[in-house]
C-alpha positions, 0 to 999 in steps of 0.5 A: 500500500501507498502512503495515502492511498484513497484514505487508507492511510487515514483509516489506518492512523485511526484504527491503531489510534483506536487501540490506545484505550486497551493499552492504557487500561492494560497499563493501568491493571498491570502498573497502576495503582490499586485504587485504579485497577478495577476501575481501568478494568471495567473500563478496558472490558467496556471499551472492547464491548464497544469495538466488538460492537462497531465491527457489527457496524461494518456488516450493516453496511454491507447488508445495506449495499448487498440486501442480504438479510444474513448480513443484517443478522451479522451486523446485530450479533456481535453487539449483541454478544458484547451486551451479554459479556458486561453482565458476567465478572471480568474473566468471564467478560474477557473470554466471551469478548475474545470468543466475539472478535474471533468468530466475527473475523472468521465470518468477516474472512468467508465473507470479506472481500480481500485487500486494504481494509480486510488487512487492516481488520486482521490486523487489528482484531490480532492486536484486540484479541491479544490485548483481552488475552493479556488482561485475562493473564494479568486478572488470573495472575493477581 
């Protein structure tokens, strides 16, 4: 990919941008103090139910340009998925939201057509899914 190629560039800074929130919480729960770690906590698992729910968004679109109601049902699931997972305690949230990015990037893999933007979703949902495997490690090891 070229340096600023029909916006990717653009997309690109902002969706990494877009992982600085899971970092900072990570930081927080792992090096902060004790006063701030459960509520970095519950603020990291928010955040990534909020991500979970976005990437639905790009499955309405797509039912929108193609009228397929298999589509609608994939745009409405993972925040679906992500409401659920805010119920249970953290380690359960964290399991169940990295079970969410795993099977939408399988469903986005069948269904996605290859190239910049199909890139860039892999690759950020690896840096998403590693974050909550990290926050996991860290709550069991407390």
């Amino acid at each position: 990919m070229k340096f600023g190629e029909k916006g990717e560039t653009i997309a690109e800074i902002i969706g990494y941008m877009g992982l600085l929130p899971l970092f900072i919480g990570l930081a927080l729960v792992g090096f902060g103090p004790d006063i701030y770690k459960l509520q970095a906590l519950a603020l990291f698992i928010s955040y990534a139910a909020l991500i979970l729910s976005f990437l639905g968004g790009v499955n309405w679109g797509r039912a929108l340009s193609h009228n397929n109601p298999k589509y609608y049902v994939a745009s409405i699931l993972p925040t679906l998925w992500a409401f659920v997972a805010l119920i249970f305690a953290p380690l359960i949230s964290l399991v169940m939201l990295t079970i969410g990015f795993v099977a939408l990037l399988a469903y986005d893999v069948k269904h996605m057509s290859r190239g910049w933007f199909f890139d860039l979703r892999v690759s950020l949902t690896t840096v998403v899914v590693l974050s909550l495997c990290f926050m996991a490690a860290q709550i069991l090891a407390y």
